[in-house]
TORNUBA-885083 format. One record per residue: residue number from 0; x, y, z of N, C-alpha, C in turn; residue in three letters. Coordinates in nm, 3 decimals. Layout:
BEGIN
  seq      n_x      n_y      n_z     ca_x     ca_y     ca_z      c_x      c_y      c_z  type
  NUM        X        Y        Z        X        Y        Z        X        Y        Z   Ala
...
***
This chain:
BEGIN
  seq      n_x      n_y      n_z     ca_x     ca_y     ca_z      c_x      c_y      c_z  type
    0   10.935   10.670    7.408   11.016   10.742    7.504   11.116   10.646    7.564   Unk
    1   11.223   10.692    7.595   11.335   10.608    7.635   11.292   10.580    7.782   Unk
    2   11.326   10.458    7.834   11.306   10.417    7.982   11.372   10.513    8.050   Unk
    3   11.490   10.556    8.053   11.546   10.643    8.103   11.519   10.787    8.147   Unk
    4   11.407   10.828    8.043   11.345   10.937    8.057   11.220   10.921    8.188   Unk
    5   11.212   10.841    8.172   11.102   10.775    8.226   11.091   10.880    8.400   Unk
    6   11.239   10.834    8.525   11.202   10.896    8.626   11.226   11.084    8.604   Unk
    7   11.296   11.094    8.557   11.302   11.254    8.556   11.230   11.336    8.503   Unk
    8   11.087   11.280    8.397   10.923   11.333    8.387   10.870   11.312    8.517   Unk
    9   10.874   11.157    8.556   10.774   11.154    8.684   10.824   11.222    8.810   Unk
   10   10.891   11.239    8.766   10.976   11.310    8.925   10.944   11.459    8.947   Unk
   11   10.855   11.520    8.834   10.915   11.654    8.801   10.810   11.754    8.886   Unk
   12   10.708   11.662    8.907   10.569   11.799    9.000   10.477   11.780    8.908   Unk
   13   10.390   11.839    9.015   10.248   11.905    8.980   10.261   12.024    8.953   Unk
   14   10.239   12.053    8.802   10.218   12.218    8.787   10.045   12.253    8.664   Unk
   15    9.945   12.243    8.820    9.822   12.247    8.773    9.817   12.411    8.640   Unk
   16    9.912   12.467    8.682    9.862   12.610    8.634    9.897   12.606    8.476   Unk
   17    9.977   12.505    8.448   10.026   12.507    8.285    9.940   12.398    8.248   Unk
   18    9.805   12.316    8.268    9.722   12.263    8.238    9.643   12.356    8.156   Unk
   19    9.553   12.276    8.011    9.494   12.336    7.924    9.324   12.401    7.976   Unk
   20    9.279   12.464    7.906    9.125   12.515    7.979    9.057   12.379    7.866   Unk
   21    8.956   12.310    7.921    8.896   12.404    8.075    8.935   12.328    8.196   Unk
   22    9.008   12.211    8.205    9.062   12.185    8.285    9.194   12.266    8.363   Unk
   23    9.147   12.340    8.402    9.239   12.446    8.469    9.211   12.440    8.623   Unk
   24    9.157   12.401    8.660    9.068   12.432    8.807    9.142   12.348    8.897   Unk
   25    9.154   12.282    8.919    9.195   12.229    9.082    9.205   12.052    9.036   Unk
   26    9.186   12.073    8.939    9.166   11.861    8.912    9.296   11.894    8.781   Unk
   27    9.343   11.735    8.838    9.479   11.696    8.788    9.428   11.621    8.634   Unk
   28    9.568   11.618    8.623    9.574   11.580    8.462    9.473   11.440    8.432   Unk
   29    9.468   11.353    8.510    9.415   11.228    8.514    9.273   11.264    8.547   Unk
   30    9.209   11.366    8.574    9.089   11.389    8.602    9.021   11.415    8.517   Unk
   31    8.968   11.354    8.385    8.906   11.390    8.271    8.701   11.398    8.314   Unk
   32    8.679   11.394    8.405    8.515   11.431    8.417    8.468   11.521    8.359   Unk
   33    8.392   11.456    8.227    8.349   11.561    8.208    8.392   11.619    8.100   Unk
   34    8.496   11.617    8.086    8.554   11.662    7.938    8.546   11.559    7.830   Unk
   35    8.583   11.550    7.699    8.600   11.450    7.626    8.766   11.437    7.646   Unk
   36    8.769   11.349    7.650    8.874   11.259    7.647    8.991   11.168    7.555   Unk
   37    8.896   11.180    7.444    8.939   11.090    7.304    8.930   10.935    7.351   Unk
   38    8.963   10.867    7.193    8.938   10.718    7.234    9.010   10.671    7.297   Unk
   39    8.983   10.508    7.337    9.048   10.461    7.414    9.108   10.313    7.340   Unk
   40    9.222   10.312    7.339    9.309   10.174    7.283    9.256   10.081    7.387   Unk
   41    9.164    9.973    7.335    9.157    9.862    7.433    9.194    9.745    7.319   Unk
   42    9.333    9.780    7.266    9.381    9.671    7.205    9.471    9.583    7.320   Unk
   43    9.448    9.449    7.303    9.564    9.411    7.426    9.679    9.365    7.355   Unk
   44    9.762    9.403    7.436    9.960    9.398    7.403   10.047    9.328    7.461   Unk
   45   10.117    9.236    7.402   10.228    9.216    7.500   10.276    9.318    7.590   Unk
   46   10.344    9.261    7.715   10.410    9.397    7.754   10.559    9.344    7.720   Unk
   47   10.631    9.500    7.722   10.781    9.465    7.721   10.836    9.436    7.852   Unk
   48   10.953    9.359    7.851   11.022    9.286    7.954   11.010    9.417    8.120   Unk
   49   11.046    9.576    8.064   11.088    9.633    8.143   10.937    9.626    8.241   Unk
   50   10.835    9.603    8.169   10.720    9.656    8.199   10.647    9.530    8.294   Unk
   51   10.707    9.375    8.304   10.692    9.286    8.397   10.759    9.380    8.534   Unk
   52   10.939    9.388    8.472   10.996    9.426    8.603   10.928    9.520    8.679   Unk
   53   10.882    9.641    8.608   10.795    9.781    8.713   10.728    9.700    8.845   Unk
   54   10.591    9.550    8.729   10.495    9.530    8.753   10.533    9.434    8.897   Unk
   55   10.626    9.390    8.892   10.714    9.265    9.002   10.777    9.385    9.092   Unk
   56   10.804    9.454    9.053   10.902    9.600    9.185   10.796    9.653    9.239   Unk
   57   10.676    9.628    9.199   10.586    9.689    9.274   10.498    9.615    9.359   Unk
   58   10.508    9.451    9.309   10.465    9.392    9.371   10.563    9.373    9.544   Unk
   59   10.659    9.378    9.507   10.765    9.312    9.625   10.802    9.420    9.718   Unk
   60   10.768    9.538    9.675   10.750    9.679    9.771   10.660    9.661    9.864   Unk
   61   10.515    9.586    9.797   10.385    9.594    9.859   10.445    9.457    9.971   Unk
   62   10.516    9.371    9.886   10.505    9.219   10.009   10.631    9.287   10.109   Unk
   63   10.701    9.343   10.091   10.820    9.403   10.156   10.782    9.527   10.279   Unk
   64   10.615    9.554   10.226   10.601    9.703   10.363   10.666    9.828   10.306   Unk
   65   10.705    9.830   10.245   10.771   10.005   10.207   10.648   10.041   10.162   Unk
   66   10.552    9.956   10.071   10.403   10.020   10.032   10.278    9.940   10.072   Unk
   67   10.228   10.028   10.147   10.136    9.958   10.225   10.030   10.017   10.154   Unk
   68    9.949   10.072   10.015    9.820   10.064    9.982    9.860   10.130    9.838   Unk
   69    9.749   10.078    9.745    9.774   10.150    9.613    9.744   10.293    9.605   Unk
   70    9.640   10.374    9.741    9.667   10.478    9.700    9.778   10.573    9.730   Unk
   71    9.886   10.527    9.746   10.012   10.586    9.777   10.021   10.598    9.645   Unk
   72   10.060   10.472    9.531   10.119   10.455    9.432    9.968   10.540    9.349   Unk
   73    9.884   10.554    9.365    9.783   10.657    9.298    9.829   10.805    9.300   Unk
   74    9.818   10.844    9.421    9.833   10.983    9.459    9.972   11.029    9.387   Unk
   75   10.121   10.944    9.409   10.192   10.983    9.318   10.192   10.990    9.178   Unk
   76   10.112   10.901    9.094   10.094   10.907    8.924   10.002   11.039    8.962   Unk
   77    9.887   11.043    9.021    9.798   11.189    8.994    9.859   11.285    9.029   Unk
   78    9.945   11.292    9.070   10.025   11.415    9.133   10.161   11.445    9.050   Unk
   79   10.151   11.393    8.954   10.271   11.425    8.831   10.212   11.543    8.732   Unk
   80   10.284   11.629    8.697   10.277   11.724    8.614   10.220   11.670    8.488   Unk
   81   10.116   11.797    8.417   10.039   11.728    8.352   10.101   11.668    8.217   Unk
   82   10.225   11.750    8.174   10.324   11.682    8.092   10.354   11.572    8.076   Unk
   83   10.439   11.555    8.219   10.435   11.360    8.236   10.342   11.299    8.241   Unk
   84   10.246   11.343    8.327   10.110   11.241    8.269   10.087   11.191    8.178   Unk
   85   10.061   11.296    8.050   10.007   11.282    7.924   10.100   11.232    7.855   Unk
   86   10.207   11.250    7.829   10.341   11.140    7.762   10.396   11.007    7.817   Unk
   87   10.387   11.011    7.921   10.420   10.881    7.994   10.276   10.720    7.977   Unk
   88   10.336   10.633    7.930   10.261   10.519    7.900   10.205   10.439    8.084   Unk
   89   10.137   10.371    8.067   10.095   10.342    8.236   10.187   10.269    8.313   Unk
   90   10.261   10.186    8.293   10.406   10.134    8.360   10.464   10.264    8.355   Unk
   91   10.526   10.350    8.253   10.603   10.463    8.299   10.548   10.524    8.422   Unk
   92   10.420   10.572    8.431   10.358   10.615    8.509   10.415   10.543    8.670   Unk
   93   10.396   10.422    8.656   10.422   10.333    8.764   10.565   10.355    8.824   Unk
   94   10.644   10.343    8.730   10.835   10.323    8.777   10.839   10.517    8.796   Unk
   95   10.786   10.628    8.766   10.788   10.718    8.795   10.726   10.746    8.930   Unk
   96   10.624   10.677    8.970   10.560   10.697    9.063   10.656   10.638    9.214   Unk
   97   10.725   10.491    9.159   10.784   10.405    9.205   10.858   10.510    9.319   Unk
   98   10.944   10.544    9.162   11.106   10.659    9.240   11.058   10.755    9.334   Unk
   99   10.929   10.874    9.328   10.879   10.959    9.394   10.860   10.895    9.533   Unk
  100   10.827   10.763    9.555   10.737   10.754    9.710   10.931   10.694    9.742   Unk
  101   10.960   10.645    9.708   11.103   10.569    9.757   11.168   10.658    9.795   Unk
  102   11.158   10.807    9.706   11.241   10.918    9.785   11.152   10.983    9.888   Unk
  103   11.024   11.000    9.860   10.958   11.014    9.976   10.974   10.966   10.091   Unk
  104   11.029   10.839   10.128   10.997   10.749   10.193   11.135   10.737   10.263   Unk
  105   11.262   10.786   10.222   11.379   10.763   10.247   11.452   10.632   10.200   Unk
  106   11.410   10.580   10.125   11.442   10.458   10.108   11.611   10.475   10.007   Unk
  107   11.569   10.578    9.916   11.667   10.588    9.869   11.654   10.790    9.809   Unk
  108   11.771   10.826    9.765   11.808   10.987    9.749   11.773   10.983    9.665   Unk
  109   11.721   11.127    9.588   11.687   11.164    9.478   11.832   11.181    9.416   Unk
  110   11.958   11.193    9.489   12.081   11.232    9.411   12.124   11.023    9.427   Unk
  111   12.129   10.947    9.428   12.127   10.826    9.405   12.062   10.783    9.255   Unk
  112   11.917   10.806    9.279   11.862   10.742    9.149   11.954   10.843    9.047   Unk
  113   11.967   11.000    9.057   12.013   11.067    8.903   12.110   10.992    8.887   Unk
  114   12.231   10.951    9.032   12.339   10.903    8.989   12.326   10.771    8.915   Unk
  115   12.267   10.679    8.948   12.250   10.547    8.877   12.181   10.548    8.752   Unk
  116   12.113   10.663    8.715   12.055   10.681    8.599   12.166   10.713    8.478   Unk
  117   12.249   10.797    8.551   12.386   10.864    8.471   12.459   10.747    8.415   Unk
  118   12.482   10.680    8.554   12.570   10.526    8.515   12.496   10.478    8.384   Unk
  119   12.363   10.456    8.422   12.306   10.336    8.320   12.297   10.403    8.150   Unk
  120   12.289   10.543    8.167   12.292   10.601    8.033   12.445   10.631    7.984   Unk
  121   12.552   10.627    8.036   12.690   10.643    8.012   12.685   10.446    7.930   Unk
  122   12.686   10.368    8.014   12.658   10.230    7.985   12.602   10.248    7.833   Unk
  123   12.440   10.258    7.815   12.416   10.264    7.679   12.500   10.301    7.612   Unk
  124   12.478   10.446    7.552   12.582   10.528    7.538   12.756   10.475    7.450   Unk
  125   12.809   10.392    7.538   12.921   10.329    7.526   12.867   10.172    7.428   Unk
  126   12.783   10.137    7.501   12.736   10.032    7.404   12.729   10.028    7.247   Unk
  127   12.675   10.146    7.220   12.661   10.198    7.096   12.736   10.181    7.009   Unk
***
């Protein structure tokens, strides 16, 4: 998935009701109790470059006070539509979660990030 895609999945909601049965009930996409789940990749990976930066923007939020506990940055990944959940890799998860509390938070507009997103994909785009 393109980085770019990245905030406008996480941004998009909770929509418990288009979740599969039997997880239909009141528990979010990340709530697998109980169900099978499938395996689990515990291969370890480099990460890619973007995926330090998430990991450092999230650190310097936390030393900075805009985020004062991980379950802020929880409640927003569990609170993403179960779409984005399930397509989004766990840094995506993170820089999606990132944008949600920042606009939550006033820190910055939801019409800011689309705009800088526009910039940065016009940029590619032209690169090409």
């Amino acid at each position: 998935m393109a980085p770019g895609a990245i905030l406008a999945i996480g941004l998009a909601g909770a929509d418990n009701a288009a979740m599969s049965e039997p997880a239909a009930s009141n528990r979010g996409p990340h709530d697998l109790g109980g169900l099978p789940g499938g395996p689990v990749d515990r291969a370890e990976h480099e990460l890619a470059f973007w995926e330090f930066r998430v990991d450092a923007m999230v650190r310097l939020l936390f030393k900075c006070g805009v985020l004062n506990d991980f379950a802020e940055l929880r409640r927003a990944i569990e609170t993403m539509g179960p779409e984005a959940y399930n397509e989004l890799s766990y840094y995506e998860r993170w820089a999606g979660a990132v944008a949600t509390l920042l606009v939550e938070k006033g820190v910055v507009s939801q019409d800011e990030i689309d705009g800088r997103m526009a910039e940065l994909k016009a940029r590619l785009e032209a690169a090409r």
